[in-house]
C-alpha positions as CSV (number, residue, x, y, z in Angstrom):
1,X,32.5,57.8,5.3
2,X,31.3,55.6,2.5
3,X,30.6,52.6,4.6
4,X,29.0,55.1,7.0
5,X,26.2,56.5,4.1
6,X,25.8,52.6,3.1
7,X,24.8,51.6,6.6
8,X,22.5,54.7,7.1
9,X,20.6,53.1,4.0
10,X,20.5,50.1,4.9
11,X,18.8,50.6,7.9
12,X,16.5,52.9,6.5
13,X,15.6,50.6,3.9
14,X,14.8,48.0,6.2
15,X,12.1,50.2,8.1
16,X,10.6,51.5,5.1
17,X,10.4,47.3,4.1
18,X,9.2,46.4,7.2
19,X,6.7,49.7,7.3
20,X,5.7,48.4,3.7
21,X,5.2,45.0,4.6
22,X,2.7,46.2,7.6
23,X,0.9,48.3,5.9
24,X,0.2,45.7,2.8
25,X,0.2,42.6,4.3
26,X,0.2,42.9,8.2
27,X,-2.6,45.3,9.0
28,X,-4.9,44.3,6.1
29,X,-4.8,40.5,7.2
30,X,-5.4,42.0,10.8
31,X,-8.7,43.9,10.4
32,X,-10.3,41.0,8.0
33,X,-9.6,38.6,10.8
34,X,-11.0,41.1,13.4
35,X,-14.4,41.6,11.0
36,X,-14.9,38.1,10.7
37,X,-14.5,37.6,14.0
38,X,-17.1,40.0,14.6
39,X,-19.2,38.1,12.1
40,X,-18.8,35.2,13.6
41,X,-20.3,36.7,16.6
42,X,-23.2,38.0,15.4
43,X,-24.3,34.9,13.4
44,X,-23.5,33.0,16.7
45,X,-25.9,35.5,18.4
46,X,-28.3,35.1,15.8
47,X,-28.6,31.3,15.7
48,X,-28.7,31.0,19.5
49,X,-31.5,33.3,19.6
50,X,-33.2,31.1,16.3
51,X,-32.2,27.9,18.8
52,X,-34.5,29.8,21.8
53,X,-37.3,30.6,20.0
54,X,-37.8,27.5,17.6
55,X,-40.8,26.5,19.6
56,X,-42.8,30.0,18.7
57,X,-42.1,29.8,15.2
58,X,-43.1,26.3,14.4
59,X,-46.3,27.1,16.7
60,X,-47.3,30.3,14.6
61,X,-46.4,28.3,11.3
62,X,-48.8,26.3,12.0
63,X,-51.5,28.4,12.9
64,X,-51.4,28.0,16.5
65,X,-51.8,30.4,19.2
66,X,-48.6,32.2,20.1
67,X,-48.4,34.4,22.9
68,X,-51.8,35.9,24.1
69,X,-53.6,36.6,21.2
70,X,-55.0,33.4,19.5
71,X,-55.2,35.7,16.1
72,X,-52.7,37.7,14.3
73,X,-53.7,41.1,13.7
74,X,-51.1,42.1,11.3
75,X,-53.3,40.5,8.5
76,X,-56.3,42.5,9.7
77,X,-54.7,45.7,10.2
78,X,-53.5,45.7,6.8
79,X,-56.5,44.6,4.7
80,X,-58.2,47.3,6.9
81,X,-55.7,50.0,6.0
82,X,-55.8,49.0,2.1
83,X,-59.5,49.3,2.5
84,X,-59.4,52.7,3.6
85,X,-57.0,54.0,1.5
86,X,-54.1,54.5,4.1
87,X,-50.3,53.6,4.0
88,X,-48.8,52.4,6.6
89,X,-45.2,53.2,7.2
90,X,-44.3,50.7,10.2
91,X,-46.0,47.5,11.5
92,X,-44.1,46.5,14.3
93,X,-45.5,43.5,16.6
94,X,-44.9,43.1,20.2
95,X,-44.8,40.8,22.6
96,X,-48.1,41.3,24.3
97,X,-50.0,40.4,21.4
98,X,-50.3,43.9,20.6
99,X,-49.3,45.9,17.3
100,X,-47.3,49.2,17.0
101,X,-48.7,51.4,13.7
102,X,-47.0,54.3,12.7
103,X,-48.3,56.7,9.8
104,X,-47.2,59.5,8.0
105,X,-49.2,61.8,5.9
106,X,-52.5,60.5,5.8
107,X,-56.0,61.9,5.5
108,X,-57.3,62.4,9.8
109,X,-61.2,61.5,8.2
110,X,-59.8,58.2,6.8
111,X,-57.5,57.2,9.6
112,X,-60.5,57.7,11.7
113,X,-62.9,55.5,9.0
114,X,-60.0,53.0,9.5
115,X,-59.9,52.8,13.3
116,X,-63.8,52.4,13.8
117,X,-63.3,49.9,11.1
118,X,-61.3,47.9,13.5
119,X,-62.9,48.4,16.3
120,X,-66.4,47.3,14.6
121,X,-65.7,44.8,12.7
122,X,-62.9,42.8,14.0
123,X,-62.6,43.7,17.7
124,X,-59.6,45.4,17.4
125,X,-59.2,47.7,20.4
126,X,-57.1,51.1,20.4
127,X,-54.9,51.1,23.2
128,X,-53.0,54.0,22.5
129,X,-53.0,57.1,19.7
130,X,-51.3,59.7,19.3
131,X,-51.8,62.1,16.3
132,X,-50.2,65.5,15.2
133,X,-51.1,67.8,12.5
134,X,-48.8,67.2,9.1
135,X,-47.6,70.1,7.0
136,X,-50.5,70.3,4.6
137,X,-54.6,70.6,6.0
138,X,-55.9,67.1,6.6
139,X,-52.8,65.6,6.9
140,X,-51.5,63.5,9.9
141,X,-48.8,61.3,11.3
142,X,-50.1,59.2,13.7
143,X,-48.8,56.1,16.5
144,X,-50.8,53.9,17.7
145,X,-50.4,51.0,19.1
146,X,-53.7,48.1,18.9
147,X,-55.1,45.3,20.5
């Protein structure tokens, strides 16, 4: 009976070591390798994409045209909106030369001062605009998107 007990022990020793031993050692070293694997990817992704589009970058570094537009009209935009007062909460280019706006909580007179601004002074057309009323009177979030 003694020998019996001893064994039952043993064995169950042995699967909580071996239980221990995953648990610490096993599945730790498994998900690091999996998350650097997946890091690995991504900066794989990323450098073949930086390998694609070398040729754009050096050309807009150096002040040549990229794309269609032979100007960039994030600079403009800007200067514009600090001019006027307004904050922009996104800038995003795209690939047709054009230039996604979005803004949130702004004065409607001075978001319209800005966009004849644009338009006036720099040639900056308004290809699309779409404004809703914000909470407070006078207030409004806005996307447009320029040219």
């Amino acid at each position: 009976m003694w020998c019996y007990k001893r064994r039952w022990m043993l064995a169950l020793t042995l699967v909580m070591g071996v239980l221990l031993l995953w648990s610490l050692v096993w599945k730790p070293v498994s998900d690091w390798r999996e998350l650097e694997a997946n890091r690995y990817q991504n900066a794989r992704a990323l450098v073949d994409w930086m390998r694609a589009n070398e040729s754009r970058a050096r050309s807009a570094a150096q002040g040549g045209p990229s794309g269609t537009s032979e100007r960039s009209l994030l600079p403009v935009i800007t200067r514009a909106a600090e001019a006027q007062g307004l904050k922009l909460t996104r800038l995003q280019p795209e690939g047709n030369g054009a230039v996604s706006v979005v803004l949130q909580a702004q004065p409607f007179n001075d978001v319209l001062r800005w966009l004849a601004q644009l338009q006036e002074n720099n040639g900056v057309s308004v290809l699309r605009v779409s404004i809703d009323a914000e909470g407070r009177p006078g207030l409004v979030n806005g996307q447009l998107r320029l040219q």
